[in-house]
VOPAGU-2260 file (C-alpha; in pm, 1 decimal, decimal comma):
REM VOPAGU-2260
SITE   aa  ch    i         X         Y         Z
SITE  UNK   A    0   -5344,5   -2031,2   -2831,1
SITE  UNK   A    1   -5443,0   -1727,0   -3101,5
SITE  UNK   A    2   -5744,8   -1660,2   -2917,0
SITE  UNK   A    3   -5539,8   -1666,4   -2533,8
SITE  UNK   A    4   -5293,7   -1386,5   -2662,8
SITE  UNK   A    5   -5509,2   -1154,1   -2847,1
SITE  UNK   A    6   -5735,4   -1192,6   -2469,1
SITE  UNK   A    7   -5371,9   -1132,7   -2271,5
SITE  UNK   A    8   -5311,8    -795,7   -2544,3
SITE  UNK   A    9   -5645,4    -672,4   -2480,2
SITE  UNK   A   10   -5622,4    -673,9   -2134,7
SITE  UNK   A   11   -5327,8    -496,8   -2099,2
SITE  UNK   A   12   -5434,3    -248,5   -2365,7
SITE  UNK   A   13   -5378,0    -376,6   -2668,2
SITE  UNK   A   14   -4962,0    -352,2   -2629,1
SITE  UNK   A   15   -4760,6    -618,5   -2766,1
SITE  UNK   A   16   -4519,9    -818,2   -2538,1
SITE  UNK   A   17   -4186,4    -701,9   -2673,8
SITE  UNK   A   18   -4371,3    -340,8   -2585,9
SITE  UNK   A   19   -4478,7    -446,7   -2236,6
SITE  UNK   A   20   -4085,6    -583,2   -2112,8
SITE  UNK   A   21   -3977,6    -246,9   -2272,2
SITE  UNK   A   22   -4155,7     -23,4   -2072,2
SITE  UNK   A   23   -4009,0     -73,0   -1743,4
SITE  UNK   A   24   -3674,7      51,5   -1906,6
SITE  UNK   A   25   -3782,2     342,4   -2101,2
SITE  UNK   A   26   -3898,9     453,5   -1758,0
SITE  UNK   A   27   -3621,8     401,4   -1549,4
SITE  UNK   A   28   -3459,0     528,4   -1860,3
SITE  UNK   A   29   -3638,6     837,8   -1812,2
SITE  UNK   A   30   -3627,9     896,9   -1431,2
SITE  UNK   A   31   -3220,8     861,3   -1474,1
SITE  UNK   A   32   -3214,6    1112,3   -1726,3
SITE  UNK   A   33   -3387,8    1343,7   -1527,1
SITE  UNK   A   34   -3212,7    1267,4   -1217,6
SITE  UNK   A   35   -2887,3    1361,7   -1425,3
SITE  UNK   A   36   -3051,1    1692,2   -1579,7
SITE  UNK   A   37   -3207,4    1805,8   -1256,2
SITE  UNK   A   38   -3063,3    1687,7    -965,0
SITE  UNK   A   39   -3337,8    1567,9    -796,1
SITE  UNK   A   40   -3351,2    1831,8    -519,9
SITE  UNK   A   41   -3037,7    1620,5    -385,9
SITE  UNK   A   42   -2799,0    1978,5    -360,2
SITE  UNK   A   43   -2427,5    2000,5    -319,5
SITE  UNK   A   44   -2252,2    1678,1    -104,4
SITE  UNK   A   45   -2151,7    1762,9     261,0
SITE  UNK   A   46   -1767,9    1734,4     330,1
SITE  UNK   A   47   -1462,4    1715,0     139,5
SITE  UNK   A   48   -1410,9    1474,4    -132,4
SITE  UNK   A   49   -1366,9    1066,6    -116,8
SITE  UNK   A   50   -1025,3     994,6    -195,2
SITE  UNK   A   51    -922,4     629,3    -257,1
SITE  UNK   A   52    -597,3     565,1    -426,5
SITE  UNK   A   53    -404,0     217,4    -476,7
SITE  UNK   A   54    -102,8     178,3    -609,1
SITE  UNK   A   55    -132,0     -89,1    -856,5
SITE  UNK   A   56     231,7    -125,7   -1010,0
SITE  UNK   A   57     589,3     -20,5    -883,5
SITE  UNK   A   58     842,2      40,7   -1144,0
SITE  UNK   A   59    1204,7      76,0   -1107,5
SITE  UNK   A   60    1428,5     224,1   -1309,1
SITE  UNK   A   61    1788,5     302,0   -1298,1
SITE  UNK   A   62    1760,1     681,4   -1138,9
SITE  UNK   A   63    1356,9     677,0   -1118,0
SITE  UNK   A   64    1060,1     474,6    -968,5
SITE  UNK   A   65     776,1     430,4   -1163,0
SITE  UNK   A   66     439,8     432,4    -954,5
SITE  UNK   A   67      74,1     303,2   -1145,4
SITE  UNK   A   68    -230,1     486,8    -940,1
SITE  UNK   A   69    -545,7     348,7    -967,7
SITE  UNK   A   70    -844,9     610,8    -867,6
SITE  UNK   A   71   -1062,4     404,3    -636,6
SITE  UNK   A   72   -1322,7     659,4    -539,4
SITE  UNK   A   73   -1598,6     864,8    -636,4
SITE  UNK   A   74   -1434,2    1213,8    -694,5
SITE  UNK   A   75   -1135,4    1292,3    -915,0
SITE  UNK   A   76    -789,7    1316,7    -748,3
SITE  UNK   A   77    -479,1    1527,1    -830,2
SITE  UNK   A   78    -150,2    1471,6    -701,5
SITE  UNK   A   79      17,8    1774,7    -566,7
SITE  UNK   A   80     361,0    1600,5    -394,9
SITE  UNK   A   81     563,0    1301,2    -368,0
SITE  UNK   A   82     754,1    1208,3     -79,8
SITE  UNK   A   83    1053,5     915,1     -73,5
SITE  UNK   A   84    1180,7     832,3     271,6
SITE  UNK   A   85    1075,1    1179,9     408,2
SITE  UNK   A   86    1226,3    1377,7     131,6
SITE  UNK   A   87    1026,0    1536,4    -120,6
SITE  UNK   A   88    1139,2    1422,2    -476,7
SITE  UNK   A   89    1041,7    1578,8    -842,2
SITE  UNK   A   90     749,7    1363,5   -1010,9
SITE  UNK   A   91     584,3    1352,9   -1363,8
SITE  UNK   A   92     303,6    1274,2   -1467,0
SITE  UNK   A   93     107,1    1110,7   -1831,8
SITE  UNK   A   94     -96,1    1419,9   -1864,4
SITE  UNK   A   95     125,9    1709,0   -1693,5
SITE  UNK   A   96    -119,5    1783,2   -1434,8
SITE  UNK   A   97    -171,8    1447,1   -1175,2
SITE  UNK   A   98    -510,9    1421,6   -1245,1
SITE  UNK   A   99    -683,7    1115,8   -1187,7
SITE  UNK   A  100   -1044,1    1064,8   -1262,2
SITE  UNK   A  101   -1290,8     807,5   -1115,2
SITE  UNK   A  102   -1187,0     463,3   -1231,3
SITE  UNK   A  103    -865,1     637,4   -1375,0
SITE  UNK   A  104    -507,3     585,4   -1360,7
SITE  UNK   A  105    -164,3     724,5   -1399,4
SITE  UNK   A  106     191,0     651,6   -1356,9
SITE  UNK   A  107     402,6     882,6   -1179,7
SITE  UNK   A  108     799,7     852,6   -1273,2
SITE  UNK   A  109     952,6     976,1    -965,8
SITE  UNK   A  110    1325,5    1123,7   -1013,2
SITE  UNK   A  111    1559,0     939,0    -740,4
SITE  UNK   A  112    1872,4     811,8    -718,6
SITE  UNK   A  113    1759,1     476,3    -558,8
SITE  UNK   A  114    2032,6     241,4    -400,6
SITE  UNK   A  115    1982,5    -132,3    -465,3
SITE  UNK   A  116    1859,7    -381,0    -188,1
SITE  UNK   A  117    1779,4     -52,4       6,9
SITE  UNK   A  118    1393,3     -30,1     167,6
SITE  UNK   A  119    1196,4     246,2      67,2
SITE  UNK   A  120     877,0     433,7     180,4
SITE  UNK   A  121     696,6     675,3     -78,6
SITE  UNK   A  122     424,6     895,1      28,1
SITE  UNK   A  123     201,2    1069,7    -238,2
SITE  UNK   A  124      46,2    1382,1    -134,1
SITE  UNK   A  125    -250,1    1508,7    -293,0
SITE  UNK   A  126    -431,5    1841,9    -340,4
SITE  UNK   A  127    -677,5    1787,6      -5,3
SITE  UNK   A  128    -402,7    1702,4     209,6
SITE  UNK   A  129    -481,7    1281,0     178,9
SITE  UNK   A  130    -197,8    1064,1     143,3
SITE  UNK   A  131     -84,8     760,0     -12,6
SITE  UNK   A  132     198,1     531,4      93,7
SITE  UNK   A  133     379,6     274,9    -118,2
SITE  UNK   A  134     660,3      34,1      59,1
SITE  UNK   A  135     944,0    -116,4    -165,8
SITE  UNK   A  136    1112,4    -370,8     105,8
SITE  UNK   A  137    1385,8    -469,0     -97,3
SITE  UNK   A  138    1481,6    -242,8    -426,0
SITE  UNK   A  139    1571,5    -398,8    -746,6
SITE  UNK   A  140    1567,4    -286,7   -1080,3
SITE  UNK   A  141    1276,2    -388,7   -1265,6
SITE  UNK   A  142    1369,9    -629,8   -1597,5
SITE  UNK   A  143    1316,0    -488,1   -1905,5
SITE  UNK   A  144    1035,9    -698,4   -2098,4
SITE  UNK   A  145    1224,6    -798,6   -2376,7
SITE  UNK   A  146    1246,6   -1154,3   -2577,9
SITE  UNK   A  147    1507,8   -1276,2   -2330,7
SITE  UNK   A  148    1315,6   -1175,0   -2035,2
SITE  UNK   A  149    1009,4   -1338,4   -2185,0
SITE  UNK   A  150    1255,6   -1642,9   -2281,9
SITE  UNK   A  151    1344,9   -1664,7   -1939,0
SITE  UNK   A  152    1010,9   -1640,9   -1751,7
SITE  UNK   A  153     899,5   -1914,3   -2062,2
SITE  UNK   A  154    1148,0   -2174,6   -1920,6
SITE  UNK   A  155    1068,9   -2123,4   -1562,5
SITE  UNK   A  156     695,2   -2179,7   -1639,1
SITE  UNK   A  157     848,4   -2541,1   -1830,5
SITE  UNK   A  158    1048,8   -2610,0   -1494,2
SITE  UNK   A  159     842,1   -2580,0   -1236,0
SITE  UNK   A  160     481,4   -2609,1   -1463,2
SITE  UNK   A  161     517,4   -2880,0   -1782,2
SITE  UNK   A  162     770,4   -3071,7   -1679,9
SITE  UNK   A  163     725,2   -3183,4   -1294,7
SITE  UNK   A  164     282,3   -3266,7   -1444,7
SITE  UNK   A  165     396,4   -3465,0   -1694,5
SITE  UNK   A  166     702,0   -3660,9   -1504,7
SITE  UNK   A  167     391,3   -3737,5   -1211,6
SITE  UNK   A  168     204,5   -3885,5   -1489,7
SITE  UNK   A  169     434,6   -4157,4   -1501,6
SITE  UNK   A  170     308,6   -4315,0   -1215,1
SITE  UNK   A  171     -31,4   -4439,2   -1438,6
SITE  UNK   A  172     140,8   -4775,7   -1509,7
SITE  UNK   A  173     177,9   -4816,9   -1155,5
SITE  UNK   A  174    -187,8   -4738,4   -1089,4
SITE  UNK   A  175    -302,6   -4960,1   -1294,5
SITE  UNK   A  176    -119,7   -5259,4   -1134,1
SITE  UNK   A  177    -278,2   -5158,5    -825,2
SITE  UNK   A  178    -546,7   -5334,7    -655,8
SITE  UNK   A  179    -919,3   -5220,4    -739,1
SITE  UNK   A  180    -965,5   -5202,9    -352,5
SITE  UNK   A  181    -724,3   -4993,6    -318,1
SITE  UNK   A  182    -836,8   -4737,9    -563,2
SITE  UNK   A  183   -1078,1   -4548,1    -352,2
SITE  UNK   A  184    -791,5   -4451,8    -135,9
SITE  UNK   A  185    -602,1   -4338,4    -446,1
SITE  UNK   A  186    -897,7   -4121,3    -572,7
SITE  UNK   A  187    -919,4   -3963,1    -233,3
SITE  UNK   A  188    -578,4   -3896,8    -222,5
SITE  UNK   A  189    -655,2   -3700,3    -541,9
SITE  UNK   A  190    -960,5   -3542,3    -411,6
SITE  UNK   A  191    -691,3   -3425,8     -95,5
SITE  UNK   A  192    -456,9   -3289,8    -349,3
SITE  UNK   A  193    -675,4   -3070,0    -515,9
SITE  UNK   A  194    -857,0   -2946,2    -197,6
SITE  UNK   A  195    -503,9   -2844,4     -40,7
SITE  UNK   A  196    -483,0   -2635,0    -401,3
SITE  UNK   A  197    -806,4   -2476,8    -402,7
SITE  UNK   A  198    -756,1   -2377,4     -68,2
SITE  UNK   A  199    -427,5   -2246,1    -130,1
SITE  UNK   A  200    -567,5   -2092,9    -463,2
SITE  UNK   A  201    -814,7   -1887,1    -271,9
SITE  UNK   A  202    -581,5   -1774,3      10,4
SITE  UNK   A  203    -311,6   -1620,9    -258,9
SITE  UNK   A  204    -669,3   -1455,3    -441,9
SITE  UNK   A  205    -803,7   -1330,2     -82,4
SITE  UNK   A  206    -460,1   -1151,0     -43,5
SITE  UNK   A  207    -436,1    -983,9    -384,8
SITE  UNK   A  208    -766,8    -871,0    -383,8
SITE  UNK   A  209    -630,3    -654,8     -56,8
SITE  UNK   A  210    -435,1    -491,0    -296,7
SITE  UNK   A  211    -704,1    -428,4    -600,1
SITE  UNK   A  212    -936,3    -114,4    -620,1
SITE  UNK   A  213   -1261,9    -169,2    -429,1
SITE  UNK   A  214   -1473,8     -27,8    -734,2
SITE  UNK   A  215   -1379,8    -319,1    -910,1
SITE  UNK   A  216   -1495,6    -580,7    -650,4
SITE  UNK   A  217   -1169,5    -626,1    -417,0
SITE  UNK   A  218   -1221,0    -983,6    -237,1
SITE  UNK   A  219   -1597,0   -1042,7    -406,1
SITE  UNK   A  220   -1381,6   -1065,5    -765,8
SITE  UNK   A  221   -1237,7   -1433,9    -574,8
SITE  UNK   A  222   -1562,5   -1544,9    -524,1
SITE  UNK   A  223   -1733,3   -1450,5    -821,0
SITE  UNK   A  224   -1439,1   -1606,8   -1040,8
SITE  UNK   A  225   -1476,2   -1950,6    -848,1
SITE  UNK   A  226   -1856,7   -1944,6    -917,8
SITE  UNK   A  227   -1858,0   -1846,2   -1247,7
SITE  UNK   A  228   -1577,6   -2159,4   -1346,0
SITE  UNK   A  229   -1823,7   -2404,5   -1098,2
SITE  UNK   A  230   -2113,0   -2305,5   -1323,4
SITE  UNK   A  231   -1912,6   -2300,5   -1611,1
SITE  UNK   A  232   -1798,7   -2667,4   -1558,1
SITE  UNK   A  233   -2127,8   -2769,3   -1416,8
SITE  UNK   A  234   -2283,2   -2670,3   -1748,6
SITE  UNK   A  235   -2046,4   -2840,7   -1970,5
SITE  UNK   A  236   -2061,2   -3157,1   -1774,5
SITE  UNK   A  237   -2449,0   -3168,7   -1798,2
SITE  UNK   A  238   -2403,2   -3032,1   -2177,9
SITE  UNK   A  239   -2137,3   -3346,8   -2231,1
SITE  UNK   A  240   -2411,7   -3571,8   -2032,0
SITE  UNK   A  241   -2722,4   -3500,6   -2230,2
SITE  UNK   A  242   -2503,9   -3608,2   -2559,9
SITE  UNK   A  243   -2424,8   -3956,0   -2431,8
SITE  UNK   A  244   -2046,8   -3840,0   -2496,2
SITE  UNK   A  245   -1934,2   -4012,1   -2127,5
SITE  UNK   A  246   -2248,3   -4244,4   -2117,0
SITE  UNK   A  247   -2124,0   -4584,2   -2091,2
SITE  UNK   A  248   -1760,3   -4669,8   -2109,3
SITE  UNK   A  249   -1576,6   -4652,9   -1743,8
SITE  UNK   A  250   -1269,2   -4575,7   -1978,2
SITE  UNK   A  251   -1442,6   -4253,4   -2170,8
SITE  UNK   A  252   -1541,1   -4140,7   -1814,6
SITE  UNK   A  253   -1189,9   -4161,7   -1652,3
SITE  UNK   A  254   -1064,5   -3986,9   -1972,1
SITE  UNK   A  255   -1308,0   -3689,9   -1885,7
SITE  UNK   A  256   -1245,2   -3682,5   -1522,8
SITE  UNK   A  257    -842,2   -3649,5   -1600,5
SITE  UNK   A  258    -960,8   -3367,4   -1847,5
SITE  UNK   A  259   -1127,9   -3202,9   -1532,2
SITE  UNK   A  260    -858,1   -3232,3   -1320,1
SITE  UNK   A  261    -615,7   -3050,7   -1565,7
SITE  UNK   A  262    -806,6   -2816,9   -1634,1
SITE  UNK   A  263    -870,3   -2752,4   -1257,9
SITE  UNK   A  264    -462,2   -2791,8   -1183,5
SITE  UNK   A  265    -429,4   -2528,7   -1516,7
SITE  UNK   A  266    -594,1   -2284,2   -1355,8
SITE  UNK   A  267    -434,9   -2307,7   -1040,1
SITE  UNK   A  268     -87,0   -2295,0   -1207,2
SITE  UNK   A  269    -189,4   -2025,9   -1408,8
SITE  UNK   A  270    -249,5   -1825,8   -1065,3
SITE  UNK   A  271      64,0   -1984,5    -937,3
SITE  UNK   A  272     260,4   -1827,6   -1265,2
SITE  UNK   A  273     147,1   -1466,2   -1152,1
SITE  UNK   A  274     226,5   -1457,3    -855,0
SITE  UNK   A  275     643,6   -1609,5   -1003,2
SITE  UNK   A  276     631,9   -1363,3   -1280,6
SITE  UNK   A  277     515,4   -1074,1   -1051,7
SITE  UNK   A  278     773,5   -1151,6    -790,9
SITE  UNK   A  279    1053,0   -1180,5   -1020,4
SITE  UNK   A  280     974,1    -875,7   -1201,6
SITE  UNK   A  281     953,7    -667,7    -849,5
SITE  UNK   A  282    1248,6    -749,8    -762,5
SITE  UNK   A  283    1103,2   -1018,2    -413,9
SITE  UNK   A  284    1208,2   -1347,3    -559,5
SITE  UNK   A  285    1557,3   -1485,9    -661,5
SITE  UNK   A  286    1526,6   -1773,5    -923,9
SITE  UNK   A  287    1753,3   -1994,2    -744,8
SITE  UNK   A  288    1806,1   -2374,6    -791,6
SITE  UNK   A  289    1630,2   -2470,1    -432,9
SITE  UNK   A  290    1327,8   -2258,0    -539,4
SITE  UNK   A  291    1288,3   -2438,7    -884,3
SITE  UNK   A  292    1389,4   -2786,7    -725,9
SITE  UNK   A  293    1130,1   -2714,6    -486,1
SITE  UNK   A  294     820,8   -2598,9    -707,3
SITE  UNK   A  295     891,4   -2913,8    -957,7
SITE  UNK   A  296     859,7   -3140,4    -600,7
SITE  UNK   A  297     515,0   -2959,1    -527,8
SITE  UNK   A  298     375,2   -3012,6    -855,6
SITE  UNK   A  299     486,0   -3354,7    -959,9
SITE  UNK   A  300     171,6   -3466,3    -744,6
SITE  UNK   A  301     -40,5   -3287,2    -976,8
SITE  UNK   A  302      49,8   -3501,7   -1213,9
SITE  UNK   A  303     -71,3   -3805,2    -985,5
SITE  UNK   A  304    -372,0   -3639,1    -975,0
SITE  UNK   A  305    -455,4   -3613,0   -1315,1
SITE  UNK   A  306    -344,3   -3985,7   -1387,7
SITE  UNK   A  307    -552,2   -4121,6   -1068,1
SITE  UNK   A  308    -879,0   -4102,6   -1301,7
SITE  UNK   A  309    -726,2   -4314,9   -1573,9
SITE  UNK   A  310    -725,8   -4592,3   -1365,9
SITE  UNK   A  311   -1069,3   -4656,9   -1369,1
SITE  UNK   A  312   -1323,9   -4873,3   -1093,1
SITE  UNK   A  313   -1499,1   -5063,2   -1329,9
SITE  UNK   A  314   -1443,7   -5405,1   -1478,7
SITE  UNK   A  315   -1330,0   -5262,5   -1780,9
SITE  UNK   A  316   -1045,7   -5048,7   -1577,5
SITE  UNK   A  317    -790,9   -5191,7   -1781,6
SITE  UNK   A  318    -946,4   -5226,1   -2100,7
SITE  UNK   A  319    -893,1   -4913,3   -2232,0
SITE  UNK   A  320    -497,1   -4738,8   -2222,6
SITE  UNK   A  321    -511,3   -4355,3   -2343,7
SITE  UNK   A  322    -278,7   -4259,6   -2633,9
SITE  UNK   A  323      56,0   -4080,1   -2570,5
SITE  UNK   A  324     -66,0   -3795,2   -2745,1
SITE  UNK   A  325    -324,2   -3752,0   -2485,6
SITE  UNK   A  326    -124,0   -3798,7   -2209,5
SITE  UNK   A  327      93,9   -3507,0   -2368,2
SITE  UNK   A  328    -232,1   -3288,1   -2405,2
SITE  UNK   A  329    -321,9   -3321,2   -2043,0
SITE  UNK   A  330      37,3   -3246,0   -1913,7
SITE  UNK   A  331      45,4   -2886,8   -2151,8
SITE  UNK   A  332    -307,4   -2828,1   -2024,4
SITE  UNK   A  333    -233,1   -2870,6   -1636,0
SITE  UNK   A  334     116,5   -2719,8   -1685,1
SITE  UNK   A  335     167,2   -2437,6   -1985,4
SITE  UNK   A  336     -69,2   -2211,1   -1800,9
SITE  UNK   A  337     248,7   -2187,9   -1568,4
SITE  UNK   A  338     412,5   -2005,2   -1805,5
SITE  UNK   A  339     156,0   -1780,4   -1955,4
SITE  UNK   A  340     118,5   -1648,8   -1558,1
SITE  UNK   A  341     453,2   -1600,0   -1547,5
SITE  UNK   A  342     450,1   -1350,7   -1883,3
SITE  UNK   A  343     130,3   -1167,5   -1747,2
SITE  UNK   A  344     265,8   -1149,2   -1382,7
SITE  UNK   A  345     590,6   -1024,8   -1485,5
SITE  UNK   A  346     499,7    -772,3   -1756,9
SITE  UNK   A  347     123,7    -674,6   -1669,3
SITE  UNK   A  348      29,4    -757,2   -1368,6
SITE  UNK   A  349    -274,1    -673,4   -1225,7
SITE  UNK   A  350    -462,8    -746,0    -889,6
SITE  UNK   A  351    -795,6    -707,0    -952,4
SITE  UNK   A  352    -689,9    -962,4   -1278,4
SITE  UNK   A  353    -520,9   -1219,7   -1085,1
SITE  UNK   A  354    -787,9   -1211,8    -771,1
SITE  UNK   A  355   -1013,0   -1295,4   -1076,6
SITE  UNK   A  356    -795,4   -1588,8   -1210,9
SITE  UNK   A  357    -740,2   -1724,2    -884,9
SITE  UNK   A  358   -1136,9   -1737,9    -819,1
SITE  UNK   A  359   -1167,7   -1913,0   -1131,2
SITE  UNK   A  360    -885,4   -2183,3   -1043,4
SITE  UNK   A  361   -1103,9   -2278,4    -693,5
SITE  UNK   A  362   -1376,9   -2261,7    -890,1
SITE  UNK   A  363   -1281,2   -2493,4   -1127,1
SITE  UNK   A  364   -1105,3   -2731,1    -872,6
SITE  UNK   A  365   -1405,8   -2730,2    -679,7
SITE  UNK   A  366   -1606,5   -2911,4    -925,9
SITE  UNK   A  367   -1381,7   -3105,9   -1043,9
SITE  UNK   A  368   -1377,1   -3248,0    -630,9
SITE  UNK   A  369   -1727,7   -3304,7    -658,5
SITE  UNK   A  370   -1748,0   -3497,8   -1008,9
SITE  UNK   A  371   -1426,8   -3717,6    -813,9
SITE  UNK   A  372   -1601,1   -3755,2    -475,8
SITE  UNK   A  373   -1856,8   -4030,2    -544,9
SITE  UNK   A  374   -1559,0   -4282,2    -685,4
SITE  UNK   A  375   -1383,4   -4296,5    -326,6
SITE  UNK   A  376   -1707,4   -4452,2    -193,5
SITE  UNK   A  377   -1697,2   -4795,2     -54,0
SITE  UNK   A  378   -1889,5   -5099,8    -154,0
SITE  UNK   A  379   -2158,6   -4963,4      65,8
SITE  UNK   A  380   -2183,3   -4632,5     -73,1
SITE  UNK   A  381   -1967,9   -4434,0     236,8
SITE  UNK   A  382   -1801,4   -4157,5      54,9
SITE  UNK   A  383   -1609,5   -4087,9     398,3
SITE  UNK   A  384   -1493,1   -4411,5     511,2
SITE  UNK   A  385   -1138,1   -4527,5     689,9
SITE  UNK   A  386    -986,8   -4554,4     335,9
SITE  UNK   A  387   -1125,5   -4265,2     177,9
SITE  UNK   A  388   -1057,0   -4005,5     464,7
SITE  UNK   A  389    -677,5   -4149,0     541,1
SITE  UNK   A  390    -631,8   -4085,0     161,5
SITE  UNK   A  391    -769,2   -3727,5     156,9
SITE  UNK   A  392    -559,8   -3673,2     508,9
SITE  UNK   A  393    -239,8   -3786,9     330,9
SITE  UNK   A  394    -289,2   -3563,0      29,0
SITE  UNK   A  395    -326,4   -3289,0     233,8
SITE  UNK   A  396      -5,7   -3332,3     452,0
SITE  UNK   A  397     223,6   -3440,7     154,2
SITE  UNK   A  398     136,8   -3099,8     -49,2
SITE  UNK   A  399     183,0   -2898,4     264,9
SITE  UNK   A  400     520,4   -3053,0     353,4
SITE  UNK   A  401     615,0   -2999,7     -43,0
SITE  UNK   A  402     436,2   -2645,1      -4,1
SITE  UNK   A  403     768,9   -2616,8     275,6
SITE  UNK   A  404    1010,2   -2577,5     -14,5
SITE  UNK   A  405     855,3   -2319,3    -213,2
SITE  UNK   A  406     894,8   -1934,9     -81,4
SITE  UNK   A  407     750,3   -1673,5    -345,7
């Protein structure tokens, strides 16, 4: 082996290896530098400069309206004007001057005497002539992010998050009274649950990415959060494998499929909590008693889901009952997440963020399908049998008709 890597060094001159995968990178290192110094012969662009703004947050105050700019484009952008229904209004800005670099952002705190539930259009004007428009359908003063605000967006993330996972939970001891034969039907019932999520997961991602500054990946952000969790998963399930911690026992591996699963529905609810929090703070979403009613009726069949696993298809199904204190963990993992989306969607939200997040949830829920998919087989092996696809048909239709009571 000695003699094969002094023969390697010698024939490429004697260098050492951590010399030769340097190399390539002082170069490139080099050629950028000297791009950057020089030029390159490139000269001055053609045409006037790139200007993409978003408008990332909208603030309103009593008297004022508060709008975040993100710079989306290449060249720096100064505001020169604001407009508010036609009218030009007095603005400020963070540094005095409306300057926004690439990448950058500012807040603009726009003087007007807004009316409440009045619509509003704002058009911001900027030094090249470009223009950016911001629409507030419905005005309403933004909540002040106090411990009573936070109080209040912690209890709706226990309403419609904690408590409707853990009261579908309750339906283990009926599983395991069930039939075996019947459990394949069950599991795909599951396995239609979470694809109805995932699916609606990546929808609510796809739209918020509209919203989020290209630069920082817009719709690809979805997509690379739901492969990133898949690989994520995929890696701790073969890490978990290759230890012999789910080798074995049907009850150990039911345990860790119900651990998937909340994770999975965490993730989604977490996604689900942004988009609350973010509504209630901008004023687009009324915490009534139907809305609440009608989120805790959605999610109570996550709870199902998580439970389905625990049932087991082995002989030793019912050999093996978790602990209360498990059941407990797996309810605050599928449903707390509810209410940390609801403090980050109400106080910080941010699109590019929450595309992110919701990639991860389909992500996650994805895999979790796939580690569920092989235990709604039948005795022959068919993963999509009669059983297996009317359970995966009636998961679908019963979240959609519970997806009927919730507006946000």
């Amino acid at each position: 082996m000695m003699e094969a890597g002094t023969r390697a060094e010698r024939a490429s001159g004697g260098l050492p290896t951590w010399a030769l995968g340097l190399l390539p990178l002082a170069l490139i290192a080099i050629a950028l530098g000297a791009l950057a110094i020089f030029g390159g012969g490139l000269g001055d662009r053609n045409g006037p400069p790139v200007e993409e703004v978003t408008v990332e947050r909208t603030v309103l105050r009593p008297g004022h309206i508060e709008l975040t700019l993100r710079n989306d484009g290449p060249d720096a952008v100064e505001v020169a004007q604001v407009a508010v229904n036609d009218a030009y209004a007095p603005f400020t800005t963070e540094d005095g001057e409306g300057r926004i670099g690439r990448l950058g952002s500012t807040t603009l705190d726009i003087s007007y005497p807004w009316i409440e539930a009045e619509a509003y259009e704002i058009v911001v004007l900027t030094s090249t002539g470009g223009t950016v428009e911001a629409a507030i359908p419905v005005a309403a003063e933004t909540p002040e992010a106090d411990l009573g605000f936070f109080g209040l967006m912690a209890l709706l993330g226990i309403y419609v998050g904690v408590i409707p996972v853990s009261l579908g939970m309750l339906w283990l001891p009926f599983l395991r009274r069930v039939d075996r034969g019947w459990m394949a039907g069950l599991i795909a019932f599951t396995v239609g649950l979470l694809a109805f999520l995932a699916v609606d997961a990546g929808l609510e991602g796809l739209e918020i990415a509209g919203e989020a500054p290209g630069a920082f990946g817009g719709a690809n952000l979805v997509f690379l959060g739901a492969l990133v969790a898949y690989l994520a998963l995929a890696g701790v399930d073969s890490y978990l494998s290759r230890r012999g911690d789910r080798a074995g026992a049907t009850g150990a591996r039911g345990s860790y499929l119900a651990l998937l699963v909340a994770i999975g529905i965490g993730l989604h609810n977490l996604g689900e909590g942004l988009a609350i929090g973010s509504a209630y703070a901008g004023g687009a979403l009324a915490l009534g008693a139907f809305l609440v009613i009608g989120f805790a009726i959605h999610n109570t069949t996550e709870g199902l889901a998580i439970v389905a696993p625990l049932r087991g298809t082995g002989e030793a199904a019912g050999a093996s009952r978790p602990a209360l204190g498990r059941l407990l963990a797996l309810g605050l993992i599928a449903g707390a997440p509810a209410v940390l989306g609801a403090w980050i969607g109400a106080a910080a939200f941010n699109p590019s963020a929450a595309a992110l997040l919701f990639g991860v949830g389909v992500g996650a829920i994805a895999r979790v399908i796939v580690q569920l998919a092989p235990m709604m087989g039948d005795r022959e092996g068919r993963l999509l049998n009669p059983v297996s696809v009317a359970g995966i048909l009636v998961g679908l239709a019963l979240m959609y008709a519970t997806g009927l009571l919730v507006s946000v």
